[in-house]
MIMAR-520776 format. One line per 5 residues: number of its first residue (from 1); their letters; for each residue x, y, z of N, C-alpha, C. Coordinates in steps of 0.05 Angstrom, whole numbers, padded with zeros to 5 digits. Each point is the difference from the previous one (the first is absolute). Layout:
% residues N
NUM = a = X,Y,Z,X,Y,Z,X,Y,Z; ...
% end
This chain:
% residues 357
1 = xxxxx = 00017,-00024,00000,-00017,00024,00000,00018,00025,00000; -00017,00028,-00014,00026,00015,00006,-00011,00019,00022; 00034,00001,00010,00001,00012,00033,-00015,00015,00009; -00006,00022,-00021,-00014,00026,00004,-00030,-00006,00010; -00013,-00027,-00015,-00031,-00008,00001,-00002,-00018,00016
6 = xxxxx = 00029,-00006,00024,-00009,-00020,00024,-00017,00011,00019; -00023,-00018,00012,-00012,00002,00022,-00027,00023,-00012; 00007,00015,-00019,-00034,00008,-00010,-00028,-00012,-00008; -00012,-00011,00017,-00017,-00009,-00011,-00017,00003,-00029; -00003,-00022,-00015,-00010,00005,-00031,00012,00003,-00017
11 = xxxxx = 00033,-00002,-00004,00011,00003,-00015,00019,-00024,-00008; -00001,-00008,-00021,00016,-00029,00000,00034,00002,-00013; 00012,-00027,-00008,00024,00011,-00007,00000,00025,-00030; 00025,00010,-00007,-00004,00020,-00015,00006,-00017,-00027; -00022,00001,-00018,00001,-00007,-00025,00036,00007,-00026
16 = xxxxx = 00004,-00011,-00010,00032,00004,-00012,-00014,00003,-00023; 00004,00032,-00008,-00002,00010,-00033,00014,-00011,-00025; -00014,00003,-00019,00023,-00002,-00020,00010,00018,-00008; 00026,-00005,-00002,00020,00016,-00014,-00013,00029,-00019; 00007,00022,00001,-00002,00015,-00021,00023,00012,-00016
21 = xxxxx = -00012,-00006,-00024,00022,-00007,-00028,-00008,00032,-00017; 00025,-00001,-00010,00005,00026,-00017,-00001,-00011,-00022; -00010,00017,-00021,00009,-00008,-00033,00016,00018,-00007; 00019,-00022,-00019,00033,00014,-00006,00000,00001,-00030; 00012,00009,-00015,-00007,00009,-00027,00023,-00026,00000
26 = xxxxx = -00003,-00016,-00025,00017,-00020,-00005,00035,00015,-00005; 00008,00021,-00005,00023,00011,-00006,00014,00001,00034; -00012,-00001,00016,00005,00010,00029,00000,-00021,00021; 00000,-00019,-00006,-00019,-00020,00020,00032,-00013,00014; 00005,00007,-00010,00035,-00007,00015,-00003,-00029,00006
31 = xxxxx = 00010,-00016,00026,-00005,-00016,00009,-00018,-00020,00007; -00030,00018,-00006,-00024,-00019,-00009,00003,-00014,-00023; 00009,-00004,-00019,00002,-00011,-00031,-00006,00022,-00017; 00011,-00004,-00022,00002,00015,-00031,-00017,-00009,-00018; -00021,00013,-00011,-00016,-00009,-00018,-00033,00007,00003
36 = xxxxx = -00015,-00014,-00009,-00022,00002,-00002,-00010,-00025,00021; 00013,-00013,00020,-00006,-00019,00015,-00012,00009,00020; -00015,00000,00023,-00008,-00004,00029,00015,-00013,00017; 00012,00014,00012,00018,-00015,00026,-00023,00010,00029; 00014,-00014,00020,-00016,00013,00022,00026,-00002,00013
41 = xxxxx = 00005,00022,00022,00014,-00001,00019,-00008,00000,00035; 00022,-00007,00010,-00005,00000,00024,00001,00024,00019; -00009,00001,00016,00003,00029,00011,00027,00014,00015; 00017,-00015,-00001,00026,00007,00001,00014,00012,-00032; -00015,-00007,-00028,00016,00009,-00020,00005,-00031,-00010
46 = xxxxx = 00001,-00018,00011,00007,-00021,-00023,-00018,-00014,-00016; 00004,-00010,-00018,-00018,-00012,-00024,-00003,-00035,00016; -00027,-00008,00002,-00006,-00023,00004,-00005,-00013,-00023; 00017,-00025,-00007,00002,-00017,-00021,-00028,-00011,-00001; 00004,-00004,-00030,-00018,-00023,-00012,-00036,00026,00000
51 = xxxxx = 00002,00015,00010,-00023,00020,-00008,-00006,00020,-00024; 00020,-00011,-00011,-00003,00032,-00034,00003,-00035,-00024; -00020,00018,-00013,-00009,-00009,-00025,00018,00005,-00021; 00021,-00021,-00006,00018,00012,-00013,00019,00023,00003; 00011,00009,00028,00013,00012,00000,00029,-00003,-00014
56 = xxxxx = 00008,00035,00003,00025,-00005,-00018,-00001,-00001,-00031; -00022,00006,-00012,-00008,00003,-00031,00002,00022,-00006; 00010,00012,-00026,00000,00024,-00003,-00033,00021,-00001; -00002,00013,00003,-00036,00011,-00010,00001,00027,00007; -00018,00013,-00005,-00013,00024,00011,-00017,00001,00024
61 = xxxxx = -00011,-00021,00004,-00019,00006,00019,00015,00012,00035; -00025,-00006,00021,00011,00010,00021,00001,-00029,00012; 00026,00015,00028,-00001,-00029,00023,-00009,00021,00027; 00006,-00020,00013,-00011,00007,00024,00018,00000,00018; 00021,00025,00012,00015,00000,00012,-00004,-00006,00036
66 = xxxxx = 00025,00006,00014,-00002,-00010,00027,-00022,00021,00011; -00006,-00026,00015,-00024,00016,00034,00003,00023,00014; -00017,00010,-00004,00006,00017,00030,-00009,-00008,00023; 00025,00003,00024,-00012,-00012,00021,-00017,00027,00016; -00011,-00010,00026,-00014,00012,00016,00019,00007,00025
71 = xxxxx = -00013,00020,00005,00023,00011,00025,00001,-00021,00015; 00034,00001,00018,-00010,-00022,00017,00008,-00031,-00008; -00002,00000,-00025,00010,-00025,-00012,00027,00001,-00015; 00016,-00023,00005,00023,-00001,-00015,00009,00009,-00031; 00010,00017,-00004,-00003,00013,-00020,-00004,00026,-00004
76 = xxxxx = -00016,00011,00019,-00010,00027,00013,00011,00023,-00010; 00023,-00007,00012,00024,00020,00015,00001,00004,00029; -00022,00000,00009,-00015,-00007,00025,00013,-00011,00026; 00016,-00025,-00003,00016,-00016,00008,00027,-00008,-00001; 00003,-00017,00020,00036,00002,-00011,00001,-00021,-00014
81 = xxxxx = -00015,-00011,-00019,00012,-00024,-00020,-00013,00025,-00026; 00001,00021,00001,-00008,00014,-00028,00011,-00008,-00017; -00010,-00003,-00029,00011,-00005,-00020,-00007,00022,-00028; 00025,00010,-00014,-00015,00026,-00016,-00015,-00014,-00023; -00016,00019,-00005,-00021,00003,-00017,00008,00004,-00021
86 = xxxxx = -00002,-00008,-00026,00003,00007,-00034,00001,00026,00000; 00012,00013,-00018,-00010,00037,-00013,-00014,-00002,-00010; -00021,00018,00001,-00021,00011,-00014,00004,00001,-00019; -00021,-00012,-00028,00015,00000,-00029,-00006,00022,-00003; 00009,00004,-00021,00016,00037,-00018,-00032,-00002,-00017
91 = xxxxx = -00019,-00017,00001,-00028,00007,-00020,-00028,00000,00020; 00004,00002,00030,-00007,00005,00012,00004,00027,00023; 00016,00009,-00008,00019,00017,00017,-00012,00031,-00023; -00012,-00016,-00029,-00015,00033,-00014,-00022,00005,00011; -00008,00026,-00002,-00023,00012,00003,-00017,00001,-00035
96 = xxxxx = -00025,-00007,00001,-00011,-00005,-00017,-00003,00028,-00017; 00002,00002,-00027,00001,00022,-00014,-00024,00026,00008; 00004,00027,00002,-00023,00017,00004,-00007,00020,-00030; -00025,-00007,00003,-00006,00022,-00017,00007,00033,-00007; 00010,00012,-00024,00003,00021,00007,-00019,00018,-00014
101 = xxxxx = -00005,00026,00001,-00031,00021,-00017,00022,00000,-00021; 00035,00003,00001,00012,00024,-00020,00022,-00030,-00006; 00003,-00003,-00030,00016,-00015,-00008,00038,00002,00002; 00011,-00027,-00003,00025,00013,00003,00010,00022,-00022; 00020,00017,00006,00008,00013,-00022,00014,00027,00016
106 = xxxxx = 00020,00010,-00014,00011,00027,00008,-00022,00028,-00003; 00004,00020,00020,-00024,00022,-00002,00006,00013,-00029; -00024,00009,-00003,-00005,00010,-00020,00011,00017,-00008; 00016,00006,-00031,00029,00024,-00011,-00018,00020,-00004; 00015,00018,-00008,00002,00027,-00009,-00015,-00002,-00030
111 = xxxxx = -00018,00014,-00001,-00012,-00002,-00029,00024,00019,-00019; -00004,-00021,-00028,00025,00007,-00022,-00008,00031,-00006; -00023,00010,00003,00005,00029,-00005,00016,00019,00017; 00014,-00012,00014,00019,00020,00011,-00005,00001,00035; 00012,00009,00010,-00009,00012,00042,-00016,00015,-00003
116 = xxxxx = -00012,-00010,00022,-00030,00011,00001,-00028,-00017,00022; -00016,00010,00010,-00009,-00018,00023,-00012,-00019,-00006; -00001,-00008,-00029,-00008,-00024,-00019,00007,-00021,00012; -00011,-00031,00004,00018,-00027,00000,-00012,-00015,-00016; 00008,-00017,-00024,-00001,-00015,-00017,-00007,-00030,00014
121 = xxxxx = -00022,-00020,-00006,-00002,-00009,00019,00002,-00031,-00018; 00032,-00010,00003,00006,-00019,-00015,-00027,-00026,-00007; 00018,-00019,-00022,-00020,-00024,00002,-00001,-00019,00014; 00024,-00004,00004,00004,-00024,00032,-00019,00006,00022; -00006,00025,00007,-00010,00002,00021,-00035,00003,-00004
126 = xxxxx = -00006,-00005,-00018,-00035,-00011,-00022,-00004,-00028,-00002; 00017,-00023,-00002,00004,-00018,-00018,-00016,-00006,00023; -00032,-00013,-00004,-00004,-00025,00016,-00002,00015,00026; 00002,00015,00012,00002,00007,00025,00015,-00027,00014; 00019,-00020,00004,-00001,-00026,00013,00017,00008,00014
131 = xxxxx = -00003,-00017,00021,00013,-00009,00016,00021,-00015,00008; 00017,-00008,00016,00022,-00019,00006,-00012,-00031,-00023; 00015,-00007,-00009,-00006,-00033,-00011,-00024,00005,-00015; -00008,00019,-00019,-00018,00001,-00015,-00035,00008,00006; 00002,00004,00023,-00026,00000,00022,-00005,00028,-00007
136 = xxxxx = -00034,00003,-00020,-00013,00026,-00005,-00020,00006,00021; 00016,00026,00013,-00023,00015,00011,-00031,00002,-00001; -00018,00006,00013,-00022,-00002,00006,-00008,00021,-00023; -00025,00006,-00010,-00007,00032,00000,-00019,00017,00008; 00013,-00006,00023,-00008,00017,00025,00029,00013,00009
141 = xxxxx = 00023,-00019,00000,00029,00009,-00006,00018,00017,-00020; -00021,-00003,-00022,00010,00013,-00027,-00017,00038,00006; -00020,-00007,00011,-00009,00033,00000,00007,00009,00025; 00004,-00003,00012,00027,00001,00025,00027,00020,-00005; 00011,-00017,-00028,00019,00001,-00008,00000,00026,-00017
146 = xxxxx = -00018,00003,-00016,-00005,00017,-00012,-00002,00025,00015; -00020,00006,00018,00001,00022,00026,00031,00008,00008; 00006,-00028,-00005,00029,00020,00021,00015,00008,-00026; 00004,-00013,-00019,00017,00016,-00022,-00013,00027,-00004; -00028,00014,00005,-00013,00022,-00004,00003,00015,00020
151 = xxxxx = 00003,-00015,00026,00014,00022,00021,00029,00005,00010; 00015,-00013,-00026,00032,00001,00000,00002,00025,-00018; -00011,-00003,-00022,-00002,00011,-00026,-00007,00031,00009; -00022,00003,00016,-00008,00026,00015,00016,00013,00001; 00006,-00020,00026,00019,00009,00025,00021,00019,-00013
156 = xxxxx = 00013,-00027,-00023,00029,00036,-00008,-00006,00005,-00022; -00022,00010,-00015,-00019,00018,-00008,00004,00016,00021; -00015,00005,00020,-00002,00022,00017,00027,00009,00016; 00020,-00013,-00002,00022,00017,00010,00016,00008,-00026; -00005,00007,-00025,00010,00012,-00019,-00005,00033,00001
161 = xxxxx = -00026,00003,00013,-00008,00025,00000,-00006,00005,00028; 00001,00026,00018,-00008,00005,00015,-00034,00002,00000; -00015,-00020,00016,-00026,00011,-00007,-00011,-00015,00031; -00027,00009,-00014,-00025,-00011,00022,-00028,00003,-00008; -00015,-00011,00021,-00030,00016,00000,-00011,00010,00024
166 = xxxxx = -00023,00007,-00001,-00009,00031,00015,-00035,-00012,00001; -00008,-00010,00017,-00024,00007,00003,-00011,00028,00000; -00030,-00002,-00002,-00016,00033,-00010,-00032,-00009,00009; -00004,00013,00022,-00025,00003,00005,-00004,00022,-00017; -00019,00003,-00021,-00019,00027,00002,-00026,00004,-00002
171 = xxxxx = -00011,00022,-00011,-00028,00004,00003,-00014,00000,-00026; -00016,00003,-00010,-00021,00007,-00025,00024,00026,-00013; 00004,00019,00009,00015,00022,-00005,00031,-00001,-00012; 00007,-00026,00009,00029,-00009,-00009,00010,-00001,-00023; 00027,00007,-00010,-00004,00004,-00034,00040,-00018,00008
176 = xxxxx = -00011,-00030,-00008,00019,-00015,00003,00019,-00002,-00024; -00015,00004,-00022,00011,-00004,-00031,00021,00033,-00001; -00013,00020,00014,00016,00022,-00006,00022,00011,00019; -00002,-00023,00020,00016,00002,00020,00028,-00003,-00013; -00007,-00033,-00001,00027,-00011,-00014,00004,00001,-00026
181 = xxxxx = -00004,00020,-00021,00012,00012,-00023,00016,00021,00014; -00003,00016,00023,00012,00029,00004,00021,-00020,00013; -00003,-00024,00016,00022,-00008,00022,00018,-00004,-00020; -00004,-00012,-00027,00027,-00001,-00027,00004,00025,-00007; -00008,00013,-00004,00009,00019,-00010,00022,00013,00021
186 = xxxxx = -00001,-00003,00025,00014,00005,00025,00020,-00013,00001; 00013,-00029,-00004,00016,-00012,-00005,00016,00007,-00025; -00009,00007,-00023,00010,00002,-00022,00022,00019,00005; -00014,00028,00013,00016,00020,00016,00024,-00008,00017; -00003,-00028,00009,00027,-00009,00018,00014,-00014,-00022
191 = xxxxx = 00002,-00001,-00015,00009,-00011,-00025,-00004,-00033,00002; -00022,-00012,00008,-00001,-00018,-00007,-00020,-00015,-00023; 00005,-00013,-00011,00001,-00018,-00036,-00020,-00004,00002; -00029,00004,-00016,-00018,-00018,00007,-00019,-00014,00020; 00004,00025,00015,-00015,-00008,00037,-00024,-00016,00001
196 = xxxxx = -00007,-00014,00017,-00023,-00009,-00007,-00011,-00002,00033; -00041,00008,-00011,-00012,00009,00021,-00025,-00009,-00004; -00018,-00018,00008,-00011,-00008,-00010,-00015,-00009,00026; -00032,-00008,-00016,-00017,-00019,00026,00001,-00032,-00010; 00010,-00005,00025,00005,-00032,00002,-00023,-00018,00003
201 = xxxxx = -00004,00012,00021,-00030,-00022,00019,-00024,00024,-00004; -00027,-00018,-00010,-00028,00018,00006,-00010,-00013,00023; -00002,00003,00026,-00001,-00014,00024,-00031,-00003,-00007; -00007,00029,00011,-00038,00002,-00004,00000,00035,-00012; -00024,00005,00002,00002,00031,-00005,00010,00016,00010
206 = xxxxx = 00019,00023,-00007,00009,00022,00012,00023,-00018,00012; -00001,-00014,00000,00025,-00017,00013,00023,-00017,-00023; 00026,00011,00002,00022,-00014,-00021,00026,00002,00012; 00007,-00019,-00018,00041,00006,00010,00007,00006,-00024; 00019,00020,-00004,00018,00002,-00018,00031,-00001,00006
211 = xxxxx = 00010,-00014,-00017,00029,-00005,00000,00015,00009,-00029; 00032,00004,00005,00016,00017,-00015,00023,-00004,00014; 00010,00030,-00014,00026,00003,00016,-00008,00010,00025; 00030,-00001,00019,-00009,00006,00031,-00006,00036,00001; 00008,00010,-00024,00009,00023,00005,-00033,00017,-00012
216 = xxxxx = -00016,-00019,-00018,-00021,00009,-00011,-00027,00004,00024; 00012,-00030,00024,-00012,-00003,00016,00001,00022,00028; 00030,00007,00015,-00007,00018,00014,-00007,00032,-00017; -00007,00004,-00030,-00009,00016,-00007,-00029,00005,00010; -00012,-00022,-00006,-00029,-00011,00011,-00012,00014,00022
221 = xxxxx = 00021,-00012,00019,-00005,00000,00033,00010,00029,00001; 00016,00018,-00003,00003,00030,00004,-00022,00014,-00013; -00015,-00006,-00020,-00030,00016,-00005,-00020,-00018,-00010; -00005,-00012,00025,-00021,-00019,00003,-00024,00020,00006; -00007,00026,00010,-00019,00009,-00001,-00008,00018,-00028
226 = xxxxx = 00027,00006,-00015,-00011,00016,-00032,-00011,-00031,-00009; 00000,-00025,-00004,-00018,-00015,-00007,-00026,-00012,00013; -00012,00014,00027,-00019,-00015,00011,00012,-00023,00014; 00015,-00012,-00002,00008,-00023,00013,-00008,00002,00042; -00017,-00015,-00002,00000,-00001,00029,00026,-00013,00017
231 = xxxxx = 00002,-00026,-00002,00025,-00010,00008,00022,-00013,-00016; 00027,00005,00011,00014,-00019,-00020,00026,-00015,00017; -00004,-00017,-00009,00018,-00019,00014,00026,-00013,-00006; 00027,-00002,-00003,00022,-00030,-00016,00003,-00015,00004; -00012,-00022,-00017,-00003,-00026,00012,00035,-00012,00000
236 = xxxxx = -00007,-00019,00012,00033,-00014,00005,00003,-00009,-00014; 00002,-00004,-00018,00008,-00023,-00031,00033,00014,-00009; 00013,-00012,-00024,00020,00008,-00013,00007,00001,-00019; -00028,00012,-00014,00000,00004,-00027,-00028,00017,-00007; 00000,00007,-00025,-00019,00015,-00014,-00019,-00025,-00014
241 = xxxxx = -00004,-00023,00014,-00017,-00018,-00018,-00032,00007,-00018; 00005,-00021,-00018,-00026,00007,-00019,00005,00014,-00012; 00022,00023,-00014,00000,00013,-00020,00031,-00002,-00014; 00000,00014,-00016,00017,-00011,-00017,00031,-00006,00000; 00005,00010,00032,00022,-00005,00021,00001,-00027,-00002
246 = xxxxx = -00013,-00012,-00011,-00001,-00029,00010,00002,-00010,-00026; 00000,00003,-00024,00008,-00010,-00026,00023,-00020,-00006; 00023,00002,00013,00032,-00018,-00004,-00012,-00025,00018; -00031,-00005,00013,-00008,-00024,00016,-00018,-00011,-00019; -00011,00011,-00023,-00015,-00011,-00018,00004,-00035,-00005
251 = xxxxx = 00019,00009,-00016,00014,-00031,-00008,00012,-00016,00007; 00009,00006,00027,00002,-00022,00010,-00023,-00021,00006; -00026,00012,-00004,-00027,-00004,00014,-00004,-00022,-00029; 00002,00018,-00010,-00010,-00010,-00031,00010,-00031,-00003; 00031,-00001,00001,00008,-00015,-00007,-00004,-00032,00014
256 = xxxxx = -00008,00015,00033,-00005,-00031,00013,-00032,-00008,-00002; -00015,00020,-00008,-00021,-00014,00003,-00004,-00020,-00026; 00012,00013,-00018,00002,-00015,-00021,00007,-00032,-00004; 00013,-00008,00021,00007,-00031,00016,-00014,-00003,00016; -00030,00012,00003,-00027,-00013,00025,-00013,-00001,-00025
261 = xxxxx = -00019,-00030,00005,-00028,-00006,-00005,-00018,00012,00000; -00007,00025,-00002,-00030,00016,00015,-00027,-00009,-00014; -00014,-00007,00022,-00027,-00015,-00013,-00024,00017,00008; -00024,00003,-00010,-00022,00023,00005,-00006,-00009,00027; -00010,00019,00010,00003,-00003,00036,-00032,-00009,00003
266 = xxxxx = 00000,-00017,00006,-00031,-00016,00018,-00020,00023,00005; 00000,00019,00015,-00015,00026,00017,00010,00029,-00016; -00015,00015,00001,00008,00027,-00010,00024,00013,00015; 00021,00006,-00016,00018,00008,00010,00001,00036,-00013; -00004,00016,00012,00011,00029,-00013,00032,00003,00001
271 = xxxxx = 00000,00019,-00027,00027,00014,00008,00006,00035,00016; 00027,-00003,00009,-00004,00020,00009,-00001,00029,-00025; 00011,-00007,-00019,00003,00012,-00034,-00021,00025,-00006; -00021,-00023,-00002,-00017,00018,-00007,-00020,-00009,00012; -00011,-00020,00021,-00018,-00001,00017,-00017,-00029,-00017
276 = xxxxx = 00000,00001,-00024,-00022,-00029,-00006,00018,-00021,00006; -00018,-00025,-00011,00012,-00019,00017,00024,-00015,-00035; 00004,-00024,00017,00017,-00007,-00027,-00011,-00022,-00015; 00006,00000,-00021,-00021,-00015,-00020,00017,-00025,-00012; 00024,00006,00001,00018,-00030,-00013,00025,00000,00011
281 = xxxxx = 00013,-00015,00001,00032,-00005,00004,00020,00023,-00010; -00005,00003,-00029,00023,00017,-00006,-00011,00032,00014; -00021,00005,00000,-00015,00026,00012,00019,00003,00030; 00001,-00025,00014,00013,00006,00019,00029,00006,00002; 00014,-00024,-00015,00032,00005,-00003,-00002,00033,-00007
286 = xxxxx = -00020,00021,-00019,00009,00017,-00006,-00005,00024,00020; -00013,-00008,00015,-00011,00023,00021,00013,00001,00027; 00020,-00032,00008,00015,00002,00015,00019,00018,-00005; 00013,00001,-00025,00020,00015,-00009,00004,00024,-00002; -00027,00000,-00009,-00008,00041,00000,-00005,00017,00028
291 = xxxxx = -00013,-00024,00024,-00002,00019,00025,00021,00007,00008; 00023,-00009,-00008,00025,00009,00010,-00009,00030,00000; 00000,00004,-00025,00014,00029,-00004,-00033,00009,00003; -00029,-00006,00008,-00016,00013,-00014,-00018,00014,00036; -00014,00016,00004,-00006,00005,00023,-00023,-00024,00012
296 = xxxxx = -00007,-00002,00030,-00015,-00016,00007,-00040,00010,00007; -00019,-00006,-00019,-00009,00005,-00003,-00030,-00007,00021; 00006,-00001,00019,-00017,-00017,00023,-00029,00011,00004; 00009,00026,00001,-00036,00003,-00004,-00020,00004,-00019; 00019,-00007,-00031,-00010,-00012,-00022,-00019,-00031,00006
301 = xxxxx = 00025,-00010,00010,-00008,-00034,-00003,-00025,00005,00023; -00002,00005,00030,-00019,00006,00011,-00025,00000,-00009; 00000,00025,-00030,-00021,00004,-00016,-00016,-00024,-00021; 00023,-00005,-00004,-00008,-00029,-00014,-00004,-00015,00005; 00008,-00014,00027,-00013,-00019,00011,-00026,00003,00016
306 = xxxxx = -00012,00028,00012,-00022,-00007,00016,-00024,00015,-00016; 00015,00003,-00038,-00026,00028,-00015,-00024,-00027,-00004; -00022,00004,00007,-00027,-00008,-00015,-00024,00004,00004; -00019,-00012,-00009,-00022,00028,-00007,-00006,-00003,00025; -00018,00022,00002,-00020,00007,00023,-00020,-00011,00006
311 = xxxxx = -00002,-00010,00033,-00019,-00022,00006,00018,-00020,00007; 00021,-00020,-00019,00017,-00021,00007,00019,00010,00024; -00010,-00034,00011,00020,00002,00032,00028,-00003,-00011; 00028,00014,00026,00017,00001,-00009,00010,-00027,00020; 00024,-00006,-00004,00006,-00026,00008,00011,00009,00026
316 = xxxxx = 00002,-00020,00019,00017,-00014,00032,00025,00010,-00018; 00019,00017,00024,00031,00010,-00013,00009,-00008,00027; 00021,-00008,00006,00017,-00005,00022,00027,00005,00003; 00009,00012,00013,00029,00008,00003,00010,-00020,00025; 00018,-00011,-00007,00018,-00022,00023,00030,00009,00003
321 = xxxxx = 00008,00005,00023,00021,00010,00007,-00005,00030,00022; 00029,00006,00017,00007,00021,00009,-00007,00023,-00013; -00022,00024,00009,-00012,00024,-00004,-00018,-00013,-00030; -00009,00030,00007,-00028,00008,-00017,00006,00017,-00022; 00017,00005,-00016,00009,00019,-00018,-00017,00003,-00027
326 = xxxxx = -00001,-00032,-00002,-00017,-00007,-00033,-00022,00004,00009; -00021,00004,00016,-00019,-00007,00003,-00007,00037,00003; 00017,00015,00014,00002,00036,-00001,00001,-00001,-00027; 00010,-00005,-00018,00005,00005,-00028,-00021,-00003,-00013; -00017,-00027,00014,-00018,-00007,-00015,-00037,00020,00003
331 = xxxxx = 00010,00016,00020,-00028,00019,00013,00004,00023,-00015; 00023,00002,-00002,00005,00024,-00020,-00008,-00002,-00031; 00015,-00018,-00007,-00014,-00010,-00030,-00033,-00006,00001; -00013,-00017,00012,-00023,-00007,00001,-00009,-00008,00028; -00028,00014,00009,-00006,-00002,00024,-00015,-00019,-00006
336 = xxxxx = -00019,-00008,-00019,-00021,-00022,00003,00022,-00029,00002; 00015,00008,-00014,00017,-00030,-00006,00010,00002,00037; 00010,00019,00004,00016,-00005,00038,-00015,-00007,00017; -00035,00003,-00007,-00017,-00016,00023,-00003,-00034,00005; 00012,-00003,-00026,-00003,-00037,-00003,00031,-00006,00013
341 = xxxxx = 00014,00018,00010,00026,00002,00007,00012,-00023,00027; 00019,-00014,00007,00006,-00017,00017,00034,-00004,00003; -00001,-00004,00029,00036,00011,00005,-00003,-00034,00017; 00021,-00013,-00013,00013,-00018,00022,00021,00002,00012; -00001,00001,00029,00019,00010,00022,00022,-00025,-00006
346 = xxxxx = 00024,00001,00012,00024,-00020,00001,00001,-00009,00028; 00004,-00018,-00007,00003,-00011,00030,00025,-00011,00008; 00009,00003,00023,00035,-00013,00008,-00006,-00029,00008; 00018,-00014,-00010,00006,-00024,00011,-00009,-00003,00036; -00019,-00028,-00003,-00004,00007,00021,-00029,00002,00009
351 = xxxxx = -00010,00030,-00009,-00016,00021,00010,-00027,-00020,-00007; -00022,-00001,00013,-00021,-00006,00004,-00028,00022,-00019; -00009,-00007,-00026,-00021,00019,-00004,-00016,00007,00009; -00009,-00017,00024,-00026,00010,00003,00005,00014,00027; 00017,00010,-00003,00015,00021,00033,00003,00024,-00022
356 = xx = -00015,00017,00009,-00003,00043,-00007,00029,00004,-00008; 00006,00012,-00018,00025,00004,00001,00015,00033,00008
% end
């Protein structure tokens, strides 16, 4: 009996396990046999005769290397009759290949037209999107992929030029279009090339951002009241996005979507472009490409999705996530549509719903 389970009542002697056996890739099996045979060993490491099926044949297959013992038992280490253990084979000792979004390949060169915040966005880094050992990405991984080459592409886009954008509350009275023609014409005066000043985002009414140069922008904000402007704000960003600051990010865009599948989308999807929705595949490859540079048209799409006749109910809208922003946006664009309105709160790990928050 063992010592530990003397004198407890209900417990009888301790049952003797079998052995647990590793599988050894036949290249590795060292002292278990070579080949495609079955050896069994003992739990010290040695091979007990007359148990492998032909051992010692050459093959591919696997054997079945030495035991591992249990603590405690000879073999262990445990004890003072320890005996060492095999190495770990070298095909067990890998970590199984991981998927990657971005294929191998060196970053992307210098486009042949010369320096400039351009990057040329080789073929190696298109081919297949794959992975280690031939393994293609998801595409759910491929538009992933694409995002970030569009926010690489941005990114030094926007440090070529000093720029930004500028939120703009204003009123019915606001004269946004004549704002930012005088803010270029104000730059031009600092001798800069081509300024650009422009409205980016149509949030809701009386309400926009415009982005440019930085210099078009604190023009803005120093006679924010010769335009009506009630408030104006700089947003944190690092760049003048959406306008034509953003052009040397075109093609990179171009070029990878051109290596995605795009299939017509199940549900109505709008663009931000021009607010309708999209009608085919290539419609979309071409409108991804254009919002780069084109402004965001939100309380267009707003209009388009909740216009119809009078009398018809408007639909259950729901906003899920931290604050209420879209749903302010959405009282402003249309009040009938904000009464069918619905905010789902977030909840922390944890947290109990039906406790007030």
């Amino acid at each position: 009996e063992c010592p530990g389970r003397a004198g407890r009542p209900g417990l009888g002697p301790k049952r003797e396990r079998p052995p647990r056996l590793l599988e050894l890739p036949a290249a590795s099996a060292g002292c278990c046999g070579r080949g495609g045979a079955v050896a069994r060993c003992d739990r010290g490491g040695r091979r007990i005769p007359g148990r492998a099926g032909g051992g010692g044949t050459a093959g591919a297959g696997p054997v079945l290397g030495a035991a591992l013992p249990r603590p405690g038992q000879p073999g262990s280490g445990h004890g003072p009759r320890a005996a060492p253990l095999p190495a770990r084979p070298r095909a067990l000792r890998r970590r199984p290949p991981r998927a990657r979004l971005r294929p191998a390949g060196a970053e992307p060169a210098r486009a042949a037209g010369g320096p400039g915040p351009h990057r040329a966005l080789p073929a190696r880094r298109l081919r297949g999107f794959a992975g280690r050992r031939g393994e293609t990405t998801s595409p759910a991984a491929r538009g992933l992929y694409a995002v970030k080459i569009r926010a690489e592409a941005m990114q030094e886009a926007s440090e070529a030029v000093p720029s930004g954008m500028l939120s703009v509350l204003g009123q019915r009275q606001s004269k946004f279009t004549v704002a930012c023609l005088e803010a270029q014409e104000h730059c031009k005066t600092r001798g800069i090339e081509n300024p650009v000043c422009v409205v980016s985002n149509y949030l809701f009414p009386d309400c926009r951002v415009i982005s440019g140069h930085l210099e078009a922008l604190q023009f803005l904000q120093k006679n924010s009241s010769k335009y009506h402007f009630r408030r104006t704000k700089m947003l944190p960003v690092s760049g003048g996005f959406h306008t034509r600051l953003m052009e040397p990010a075109v093609e990179p865009l171009v070029q990878v979507l051109k290596a995605i599948d795009v299939k017509k989308p199940l549900v109505s999807v709008h663009s931000n472009v021009d607010g309708n929705r999209y009608m085919h595949p290539k419609h979309i490859q071409k409108l991804l490409a254009q919002q780069v540079v084109s402004p965001v048209k939100w309380e267009q799409t707003m209009h388009a999705i909740y216009e119809r006749r009078k009398g018809t109910a408007f639909p259950q809208t729901f906003e899920v996530g931290p604050g209420k922003q879209l749903g302010a946006i959405l009282r402003s664009c249309n009040l009938q549509a904000w009464r069918s309105y619905s905010h789902v709160e977030v909840l922390e790990a944890g947290e109990d719903p039906e406790e007030p928050l």
